[in-house]
Phi, psi and omega in degrees: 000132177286129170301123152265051179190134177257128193258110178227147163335143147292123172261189171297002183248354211244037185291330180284300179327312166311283179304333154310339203249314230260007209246350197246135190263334153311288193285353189249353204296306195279004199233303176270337210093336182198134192303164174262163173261138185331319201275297207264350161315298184290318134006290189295288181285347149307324148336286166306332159311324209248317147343269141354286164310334174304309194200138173279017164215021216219172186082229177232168217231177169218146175239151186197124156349110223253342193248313179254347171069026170278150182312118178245344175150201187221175208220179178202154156207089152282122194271150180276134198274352159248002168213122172278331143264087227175116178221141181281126141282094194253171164179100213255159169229146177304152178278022188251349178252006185288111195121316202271065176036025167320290204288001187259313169292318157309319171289335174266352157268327173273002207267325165319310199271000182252037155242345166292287211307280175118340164244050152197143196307288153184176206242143166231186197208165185212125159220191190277136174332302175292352182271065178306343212249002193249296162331310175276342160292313203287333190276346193281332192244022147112349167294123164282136181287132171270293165207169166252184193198212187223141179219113178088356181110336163290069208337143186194171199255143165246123140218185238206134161222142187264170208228344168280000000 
């Protein structure tokens, strides 16, 4: 079956696509609690950059519609910095693509390429207690709820998939 999202690294041209999503107080109210400001966006995405540069299949992502090639958000397969097989799965969507099965496709595209990749083990995800429809994409592609806890200060659900 053909993805309708399309997944590509963020290069060096793409600070505004970023910065549209991490910038909208809608889309970050579940991930951070709050948008970030240009001075700490271009931060951030300097971050992502020197990432990206680790591997060449791995980071962090910009996503698009695959049929129209408009921008719908960004994705991350983050390597865990103490377990090396080991990857964070993410993904934010603009709030105009919120609903219409995007997160379901997107989570089913990053889960294809951390099964490509070939060194790793298995993936985990974090969302906000209150975000029921991210929770329900993740257990629909094979994730389990671990517990819930706290991250960064933020209440959040941790689950968990092995990829052998």
């Amino acid at each position: 079956m053909e993805s309708r999202v399309l997944i590509q690294q963020f290069g060096a041209d793409d600070f505004e696509l970023y910065y549209q999503l991490v910038s909208d107080e809608q889309v970050m109210a579940m991930i951070t609690g709050k948008a970030m400001s240009r001075n700490e966006a271009l931060e951030a995405f300097e971050a992502t950059l020197v990432m990206n540069k680790k591997d060449p299949i791995l980071g962090k992502y910009k996503v698009f519609d695959a049929l129209s090639r408009e921008y719908i958000g960004s994705a991350k397969l983050e390597l865990d910095v103490q377990q090396h097989e080991q990857a964070e799965l993410g993904y934010m969507l603009l709030p105009s693509c919120w609903g219409k099965g995007y997160g379901g496709a997107v989570a089913q595209a990053l889960v294809e390429i951390a099964r490509r990749h070939g060194g790793l083990k298995s993936l985990y995800a974090m969302t906000d207690p209150n975000n029921v429809a991210s929770g329900k994409i993740l257990t629909a592609r094979g994730f389990t709820l671990d517990r819930l806890g706290e991250y960064k200060g933020m209440p959040s659900k941790f689950f968990s998939m092995r990829l052998d």
